[in-house]
C-alpha positions in Angstrom: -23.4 76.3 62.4 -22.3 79.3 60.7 -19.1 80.9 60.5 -16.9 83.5 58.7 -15.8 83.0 55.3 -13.2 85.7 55.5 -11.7 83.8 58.2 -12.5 80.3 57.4 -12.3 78.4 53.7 -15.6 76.5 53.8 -13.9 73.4 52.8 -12.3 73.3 56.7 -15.3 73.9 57.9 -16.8 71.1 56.3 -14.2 68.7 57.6 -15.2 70.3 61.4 -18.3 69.4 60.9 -17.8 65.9 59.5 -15.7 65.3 62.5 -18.7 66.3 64.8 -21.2 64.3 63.2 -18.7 60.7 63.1 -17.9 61.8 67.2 -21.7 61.9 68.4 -22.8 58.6 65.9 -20.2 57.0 67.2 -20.0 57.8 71.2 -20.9 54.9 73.3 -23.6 57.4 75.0 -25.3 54.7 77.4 -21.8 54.2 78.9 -21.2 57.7 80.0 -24.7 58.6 81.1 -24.2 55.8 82.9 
């Protein structure tokens, strides 16, 4: 992912993409391709 740093401080986008990674290890992906 890459992004802007004029319009976005790299520390947010580091959360963003933290949040990203916990979401898809921690989806139950058998239950919605289910």
């Amino acid at each position: 992912l890459t992004w802007d740093h004029r319009a976005f401080d790299g520390s947010t986008a580091v959360l963003f993409l933290r949040r990203i990674k916990e979401n898809l290890e921690s989806w139950d992906w058998e239950q919605e391709l289910a």
